[in-house]
ZADO-1210 file (C-alpha; in nm, 4 decimals, padded with zeros to 6 digits):
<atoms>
<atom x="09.7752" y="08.8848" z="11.2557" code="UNK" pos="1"/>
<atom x="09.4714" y="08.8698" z="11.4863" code="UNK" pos="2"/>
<atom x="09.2272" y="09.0963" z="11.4121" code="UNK" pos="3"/>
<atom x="09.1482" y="09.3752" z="11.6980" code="UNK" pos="4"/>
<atom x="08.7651" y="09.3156" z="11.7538" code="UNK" pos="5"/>
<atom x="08.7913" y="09.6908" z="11.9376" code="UNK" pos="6"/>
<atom x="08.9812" y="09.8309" z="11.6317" code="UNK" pos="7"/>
<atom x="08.8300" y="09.9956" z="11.3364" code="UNK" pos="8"/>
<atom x="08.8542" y="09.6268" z="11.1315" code="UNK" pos="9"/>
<atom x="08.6844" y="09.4703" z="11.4260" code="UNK" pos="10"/>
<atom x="08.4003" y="09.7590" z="11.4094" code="UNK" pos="11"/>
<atom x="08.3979" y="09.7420" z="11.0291" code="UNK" pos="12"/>
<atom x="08.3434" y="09.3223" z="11.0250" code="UNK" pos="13"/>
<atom x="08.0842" y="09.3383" z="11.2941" code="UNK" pos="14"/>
<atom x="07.9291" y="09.6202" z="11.0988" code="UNK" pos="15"/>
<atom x="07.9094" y="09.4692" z="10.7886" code="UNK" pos="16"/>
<atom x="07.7754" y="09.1227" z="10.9518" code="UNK" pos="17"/>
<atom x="07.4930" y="09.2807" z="11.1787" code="UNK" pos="18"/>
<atom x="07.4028" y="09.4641" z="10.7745" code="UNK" pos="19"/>
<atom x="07.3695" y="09.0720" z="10.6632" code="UNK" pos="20"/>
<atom x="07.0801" y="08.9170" z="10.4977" code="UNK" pos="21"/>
<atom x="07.1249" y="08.5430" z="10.4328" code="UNK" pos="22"/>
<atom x="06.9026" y="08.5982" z="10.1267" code="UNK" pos="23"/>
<atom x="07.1524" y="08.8210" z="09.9707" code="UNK" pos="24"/>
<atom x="07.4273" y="08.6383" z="10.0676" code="UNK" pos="25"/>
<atom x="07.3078" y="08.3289" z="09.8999" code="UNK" pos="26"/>
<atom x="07.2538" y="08.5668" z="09.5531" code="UNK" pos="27"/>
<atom x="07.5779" y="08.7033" z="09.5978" code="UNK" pos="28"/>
<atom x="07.7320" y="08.3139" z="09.6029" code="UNK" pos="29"/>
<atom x="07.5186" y="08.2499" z="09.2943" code="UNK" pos="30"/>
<atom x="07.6544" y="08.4997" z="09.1002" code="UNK" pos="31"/>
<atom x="07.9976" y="08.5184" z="09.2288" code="UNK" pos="32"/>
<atom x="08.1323" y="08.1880" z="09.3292" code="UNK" pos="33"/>
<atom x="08.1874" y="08.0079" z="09.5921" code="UNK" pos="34"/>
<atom x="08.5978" y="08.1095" z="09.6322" code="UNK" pos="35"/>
<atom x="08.4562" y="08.3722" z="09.8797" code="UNK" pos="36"/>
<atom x="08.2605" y="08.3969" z="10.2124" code="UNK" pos="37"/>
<atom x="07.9648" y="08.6583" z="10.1590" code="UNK" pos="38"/>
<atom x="07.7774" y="08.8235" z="10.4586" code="UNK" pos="39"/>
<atom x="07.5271" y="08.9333" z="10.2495" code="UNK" pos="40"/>
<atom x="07.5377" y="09.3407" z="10.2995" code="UNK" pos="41"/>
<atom x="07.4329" y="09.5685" z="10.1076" code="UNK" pos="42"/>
<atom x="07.6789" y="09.7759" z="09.8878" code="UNK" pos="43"/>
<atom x="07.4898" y="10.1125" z="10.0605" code="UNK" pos="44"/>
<atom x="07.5454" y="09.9674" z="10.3882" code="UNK" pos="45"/>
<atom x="07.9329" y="09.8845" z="10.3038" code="UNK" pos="46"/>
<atom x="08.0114" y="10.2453" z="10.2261" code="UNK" pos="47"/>
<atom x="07.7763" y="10.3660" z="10.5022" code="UNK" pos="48"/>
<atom x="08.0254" y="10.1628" z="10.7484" code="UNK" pos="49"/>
<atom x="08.2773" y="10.2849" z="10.6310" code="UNK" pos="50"/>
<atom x="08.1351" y="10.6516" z="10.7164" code="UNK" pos="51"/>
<atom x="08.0703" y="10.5212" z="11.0095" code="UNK" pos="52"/>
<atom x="08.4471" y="10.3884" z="11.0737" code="UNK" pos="53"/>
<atom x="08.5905" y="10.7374" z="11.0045" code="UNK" pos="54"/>
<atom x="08.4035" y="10.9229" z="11.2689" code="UNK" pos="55"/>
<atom x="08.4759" y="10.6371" z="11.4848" code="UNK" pos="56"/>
<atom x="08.8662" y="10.6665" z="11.4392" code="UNK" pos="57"/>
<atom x="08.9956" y="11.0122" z="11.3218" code="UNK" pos="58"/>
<atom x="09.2848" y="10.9087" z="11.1821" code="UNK" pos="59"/>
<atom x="09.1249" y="10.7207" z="10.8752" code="UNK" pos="60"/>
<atom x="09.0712" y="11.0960" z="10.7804" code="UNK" pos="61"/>
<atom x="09.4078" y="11.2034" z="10.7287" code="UNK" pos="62"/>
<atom x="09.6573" y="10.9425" z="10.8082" code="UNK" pos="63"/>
<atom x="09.8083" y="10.7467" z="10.5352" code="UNK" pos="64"/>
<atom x="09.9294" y="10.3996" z="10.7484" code="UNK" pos="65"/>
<atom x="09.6340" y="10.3997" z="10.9318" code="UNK" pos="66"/>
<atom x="09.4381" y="10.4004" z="10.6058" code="UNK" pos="67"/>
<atom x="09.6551" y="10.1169" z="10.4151" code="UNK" pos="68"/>
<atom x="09.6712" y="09.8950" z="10.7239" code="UNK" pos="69"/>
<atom x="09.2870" y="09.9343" z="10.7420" code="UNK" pos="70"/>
<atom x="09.2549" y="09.8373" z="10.3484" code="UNK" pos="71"/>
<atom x="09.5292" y="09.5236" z="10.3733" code="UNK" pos="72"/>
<atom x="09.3499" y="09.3849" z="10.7091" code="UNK" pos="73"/>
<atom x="09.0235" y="09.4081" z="10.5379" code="UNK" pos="74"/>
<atom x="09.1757" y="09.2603" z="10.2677" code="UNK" pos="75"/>
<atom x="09.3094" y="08.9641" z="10.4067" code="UNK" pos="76"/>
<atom x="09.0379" y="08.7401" z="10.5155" code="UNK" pos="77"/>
<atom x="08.8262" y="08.6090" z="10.1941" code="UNK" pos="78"/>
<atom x="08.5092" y="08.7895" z="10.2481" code="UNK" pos="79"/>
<atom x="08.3425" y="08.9788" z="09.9583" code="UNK" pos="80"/>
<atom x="08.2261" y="09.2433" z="10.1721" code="UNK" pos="81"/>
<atom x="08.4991" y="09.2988" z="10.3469" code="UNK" pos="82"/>
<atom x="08.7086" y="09.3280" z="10.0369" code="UNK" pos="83"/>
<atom x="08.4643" y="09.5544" z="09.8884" code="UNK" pos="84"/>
<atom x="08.4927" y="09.7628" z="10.2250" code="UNK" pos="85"/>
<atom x="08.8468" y="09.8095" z="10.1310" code="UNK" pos="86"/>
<atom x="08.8289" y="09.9013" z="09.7832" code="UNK" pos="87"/>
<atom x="08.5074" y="10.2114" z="09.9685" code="UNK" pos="88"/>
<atom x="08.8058" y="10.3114" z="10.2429" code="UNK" pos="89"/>
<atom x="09.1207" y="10.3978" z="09.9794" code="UNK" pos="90"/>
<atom x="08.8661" y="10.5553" z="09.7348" code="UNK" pos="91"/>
<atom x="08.7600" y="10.7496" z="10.0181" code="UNK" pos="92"/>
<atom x="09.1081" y="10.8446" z="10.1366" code="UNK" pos="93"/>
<atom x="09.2665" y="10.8842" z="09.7097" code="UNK" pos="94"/>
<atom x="09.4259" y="11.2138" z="09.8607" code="UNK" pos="95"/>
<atom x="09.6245" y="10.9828" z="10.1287" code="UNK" pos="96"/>
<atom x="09.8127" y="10.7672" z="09.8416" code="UNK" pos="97"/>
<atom x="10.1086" y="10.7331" z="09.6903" code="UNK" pos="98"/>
<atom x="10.2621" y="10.5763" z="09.3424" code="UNK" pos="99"/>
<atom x="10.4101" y="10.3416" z="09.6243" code="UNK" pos="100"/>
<atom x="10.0808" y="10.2164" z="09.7014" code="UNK" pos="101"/>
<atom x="10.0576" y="10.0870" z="09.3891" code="UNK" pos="102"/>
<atom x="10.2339" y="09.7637" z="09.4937" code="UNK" pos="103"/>
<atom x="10.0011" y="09.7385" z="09.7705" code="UNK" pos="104"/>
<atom x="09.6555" y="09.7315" z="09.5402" code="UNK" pos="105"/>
<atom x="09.7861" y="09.5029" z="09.2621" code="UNK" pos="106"/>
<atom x="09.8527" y="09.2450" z="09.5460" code="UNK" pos="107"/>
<atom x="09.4742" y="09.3292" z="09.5934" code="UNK" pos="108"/>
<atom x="09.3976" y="09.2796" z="09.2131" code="UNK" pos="109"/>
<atom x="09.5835" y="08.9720" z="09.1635" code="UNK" pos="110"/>
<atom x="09.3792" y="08.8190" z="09.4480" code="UNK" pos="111"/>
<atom x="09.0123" y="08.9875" z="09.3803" code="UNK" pos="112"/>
<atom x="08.8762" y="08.7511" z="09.0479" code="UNK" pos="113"/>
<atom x="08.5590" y="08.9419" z="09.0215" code="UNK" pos="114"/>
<atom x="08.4674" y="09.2791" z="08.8355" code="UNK" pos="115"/>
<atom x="08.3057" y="09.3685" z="09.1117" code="UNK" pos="116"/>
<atom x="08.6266" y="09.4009" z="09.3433" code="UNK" pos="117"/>
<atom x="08.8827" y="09.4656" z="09.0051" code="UNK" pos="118"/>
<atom x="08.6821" y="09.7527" z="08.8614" code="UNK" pos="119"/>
<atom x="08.6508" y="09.9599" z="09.1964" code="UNK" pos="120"/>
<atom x="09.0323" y="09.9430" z="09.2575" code="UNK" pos="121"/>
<atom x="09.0678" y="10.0511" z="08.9062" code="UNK" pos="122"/>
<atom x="08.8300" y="10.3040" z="08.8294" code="UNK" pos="123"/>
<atom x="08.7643" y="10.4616" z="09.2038" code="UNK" pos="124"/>
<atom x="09.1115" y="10.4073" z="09.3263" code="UNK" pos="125"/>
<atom x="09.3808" y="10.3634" z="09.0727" code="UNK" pos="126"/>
<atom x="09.2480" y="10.6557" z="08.7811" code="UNK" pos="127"/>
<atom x="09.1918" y="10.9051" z="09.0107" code="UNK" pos="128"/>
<atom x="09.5394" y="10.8398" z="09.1811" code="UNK" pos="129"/>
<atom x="09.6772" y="10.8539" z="08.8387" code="UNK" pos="130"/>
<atom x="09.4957" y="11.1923" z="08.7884" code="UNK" pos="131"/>
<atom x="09.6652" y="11.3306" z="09.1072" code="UNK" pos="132"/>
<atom x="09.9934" y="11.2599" z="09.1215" code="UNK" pos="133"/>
<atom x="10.2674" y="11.5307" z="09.0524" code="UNK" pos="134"/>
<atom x="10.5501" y="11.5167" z="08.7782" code="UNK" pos="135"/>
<atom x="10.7851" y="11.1983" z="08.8914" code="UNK" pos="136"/>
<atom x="10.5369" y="10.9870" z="09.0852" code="UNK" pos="137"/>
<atom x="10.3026" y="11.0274" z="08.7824" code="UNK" pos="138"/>
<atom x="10.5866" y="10.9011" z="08.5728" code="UNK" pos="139"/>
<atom x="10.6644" y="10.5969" z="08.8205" code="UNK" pos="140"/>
<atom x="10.2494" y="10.5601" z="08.8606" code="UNK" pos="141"/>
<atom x="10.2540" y="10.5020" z="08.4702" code="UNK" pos="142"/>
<atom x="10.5499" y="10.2858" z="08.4628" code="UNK" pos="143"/>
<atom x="10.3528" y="10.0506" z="08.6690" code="UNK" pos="144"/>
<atom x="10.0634" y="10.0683" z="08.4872" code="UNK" pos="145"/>
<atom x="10.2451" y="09.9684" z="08.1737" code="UNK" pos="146"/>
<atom x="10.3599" y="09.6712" z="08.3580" code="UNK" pos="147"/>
<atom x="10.0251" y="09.5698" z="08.4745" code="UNK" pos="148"/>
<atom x="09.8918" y="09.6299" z="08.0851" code="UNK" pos="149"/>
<atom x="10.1924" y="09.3215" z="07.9759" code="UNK" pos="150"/>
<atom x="10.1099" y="09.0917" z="08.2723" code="UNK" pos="151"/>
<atom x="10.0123" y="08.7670" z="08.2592" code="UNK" pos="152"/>
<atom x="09.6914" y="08.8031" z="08.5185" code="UNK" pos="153"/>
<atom x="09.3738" y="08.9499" z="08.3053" code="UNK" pos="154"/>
<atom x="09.2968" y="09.1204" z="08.6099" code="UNK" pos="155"/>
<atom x="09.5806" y="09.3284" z="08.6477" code="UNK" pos="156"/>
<atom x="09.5109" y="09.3919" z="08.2347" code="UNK" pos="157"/>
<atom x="09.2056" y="09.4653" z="08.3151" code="UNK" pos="158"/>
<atom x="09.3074" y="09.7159" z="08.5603" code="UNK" pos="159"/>
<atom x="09.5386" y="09.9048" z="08.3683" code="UNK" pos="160"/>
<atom x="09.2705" y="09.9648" z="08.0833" code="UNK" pos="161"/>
<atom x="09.0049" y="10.0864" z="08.3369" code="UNK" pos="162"/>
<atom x="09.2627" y="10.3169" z="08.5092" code="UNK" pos="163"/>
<atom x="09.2448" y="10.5612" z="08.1960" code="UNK" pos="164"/>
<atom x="08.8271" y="10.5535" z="08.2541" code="UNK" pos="165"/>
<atom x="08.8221" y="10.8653" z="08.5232" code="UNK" pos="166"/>
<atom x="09.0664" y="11.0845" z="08.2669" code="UNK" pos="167"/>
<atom x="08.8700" y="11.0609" z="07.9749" code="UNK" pos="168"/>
<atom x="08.5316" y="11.1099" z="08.1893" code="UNK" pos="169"/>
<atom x="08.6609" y="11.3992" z="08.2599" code="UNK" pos="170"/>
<atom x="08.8259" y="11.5363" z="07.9648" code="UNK" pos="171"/>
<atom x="09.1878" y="11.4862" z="08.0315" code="UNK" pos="172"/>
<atom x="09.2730" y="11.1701" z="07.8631" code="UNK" pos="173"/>
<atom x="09.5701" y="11.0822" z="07.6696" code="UNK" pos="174"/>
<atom x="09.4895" y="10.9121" z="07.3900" code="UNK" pos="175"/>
<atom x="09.8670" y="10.7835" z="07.3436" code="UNK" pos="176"/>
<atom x="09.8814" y="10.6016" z="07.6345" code="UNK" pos="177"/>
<atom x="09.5795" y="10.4171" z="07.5918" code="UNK" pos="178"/>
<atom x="09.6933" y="10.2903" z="07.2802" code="UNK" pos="179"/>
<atom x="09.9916" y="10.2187" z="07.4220" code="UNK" pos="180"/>
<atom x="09.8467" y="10.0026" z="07.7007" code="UNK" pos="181"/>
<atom x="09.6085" y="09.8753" z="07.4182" code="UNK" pos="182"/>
<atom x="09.9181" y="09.7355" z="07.2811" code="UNK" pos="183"/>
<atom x="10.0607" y="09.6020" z="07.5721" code="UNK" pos="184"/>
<atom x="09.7686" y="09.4128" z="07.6359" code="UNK" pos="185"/>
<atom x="09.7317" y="09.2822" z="07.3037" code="UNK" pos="186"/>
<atom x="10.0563" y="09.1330" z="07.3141" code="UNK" pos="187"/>
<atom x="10.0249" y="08.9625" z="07.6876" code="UNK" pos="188"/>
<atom x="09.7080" y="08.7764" z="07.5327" code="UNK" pos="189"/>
<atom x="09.6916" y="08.4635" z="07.4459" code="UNK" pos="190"/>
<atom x="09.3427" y="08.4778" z="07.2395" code="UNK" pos="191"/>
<atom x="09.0402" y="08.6680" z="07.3384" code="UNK" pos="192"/>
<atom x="08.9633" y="08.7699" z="07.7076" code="UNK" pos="193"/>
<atom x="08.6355" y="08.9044" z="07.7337" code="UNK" pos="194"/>
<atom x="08.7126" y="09.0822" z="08.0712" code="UNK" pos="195"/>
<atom x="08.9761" y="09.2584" z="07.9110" code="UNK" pos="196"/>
<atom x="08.8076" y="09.3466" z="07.5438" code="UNK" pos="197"/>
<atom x="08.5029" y="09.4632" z="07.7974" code="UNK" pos="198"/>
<atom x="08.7370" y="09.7281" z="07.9249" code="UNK" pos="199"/>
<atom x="08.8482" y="09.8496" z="07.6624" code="UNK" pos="200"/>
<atom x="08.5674" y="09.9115" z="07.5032" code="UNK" pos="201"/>
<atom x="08.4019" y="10.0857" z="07.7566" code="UNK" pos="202"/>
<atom x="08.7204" y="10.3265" z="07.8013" code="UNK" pos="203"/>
<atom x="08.6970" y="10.3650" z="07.4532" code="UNK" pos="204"/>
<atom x="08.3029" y="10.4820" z="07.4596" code="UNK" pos="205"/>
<atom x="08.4304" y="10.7297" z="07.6616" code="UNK" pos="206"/>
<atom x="08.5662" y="10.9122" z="07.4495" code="UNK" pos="207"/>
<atom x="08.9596" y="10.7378" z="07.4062" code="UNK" pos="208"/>
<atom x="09.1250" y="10.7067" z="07.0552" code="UNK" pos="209"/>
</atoms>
């Protein structure tokens, strides 16, 4: 798909590339790898874009395709920032999704390899989805969570661990589900996976049993 330079991606990329610094960029490469472009923007200037993008085009505010188009044509050229921009537009627009869209972000997990783009699909996105959602999607929600939890990708485990972190920071987790994913990651392992014992730990300063 070619990419609408008078759309909001086309606003957002040129955004996010007159925010560059070459300096940063270089850092960011350091740190992250080189599997990814970087433009070198700031994460302030990312999620002031993407403020930017909304009052530019009204129907990021309240228009569910619009928004998951947006995130999955952000998504799909290998640029950190632009990645990251997508991870700031759904948490931004939580009230938009569905347990459907699931599917969508764990297609963005399997393909992110950094905390830095796993941890804001799972804690800004994903938990406070999870907190959200009424009676059956709730029970579908979890259903794929549980799947992520058993999955061969330590992203995706990763993911499902962090997605109880928004519950218990605010005083409505469920203890028995966190084990239970606890379990279900244990048993996908092959030996230790610091990304994945990192989680859990940290859900489990929270507050989790």
């Amino acid at each position: 798909m070619t990419e609408d330079a008078d759309g909001p991606a086309g606003f957002i990329d040129e955004s996010l590339q007159y925010e560059s610094s070459w300096e940063r960029a270089e850092d960011f490469e350091r740190r992250y790898g080189g599997h990814l472009e970087y433009y070198g923007a700031s994460v302030g200037a990312i999620r002031g874009t993407i403020r930017n993008a909304a009052r530019r085009y009204p129907g990021l505010d309240h228009d569910h395709d619009d928004v998951t188009a947006l995130a999955s044509e952000l998504w799909s050229r290998p640029v950190f920032e632009r990645r990251l921009a997508a991870a700031v537009l759904l948490q931004s627009s939580v009230r938009l999704l569905r347990s459907s869209d699931l599917t969508r972000i764990e297609g963005f997990l399997r393909s992110a390899h950094l905390p830095e783009l796993v941890d804001p699909l799972a804690v800004d996105v994903v938990g406070p989805l999870l907190l959200r959602l009424p009676g059956p999607e709730a029970v579908r929600a979890q259903a794929v969570l549980h799947r992520w939890a058993a999955a061969d990708d330590p992203w995706l485990r990763r993911a499902a661990v962090l997605a109880h972190l928004p519950a218990f920071r605010a005083g409505e987790g469920d203890d028995a589900s966190f084990r239970r994913t606890v379990r279900l990651v244990s048993g996908a392992q092959q030996g230790r996976v610091s990304a994945v014992e990192e989680a859990v730990d940290l859900v489990r300063a929270s507050g989790a049993g």
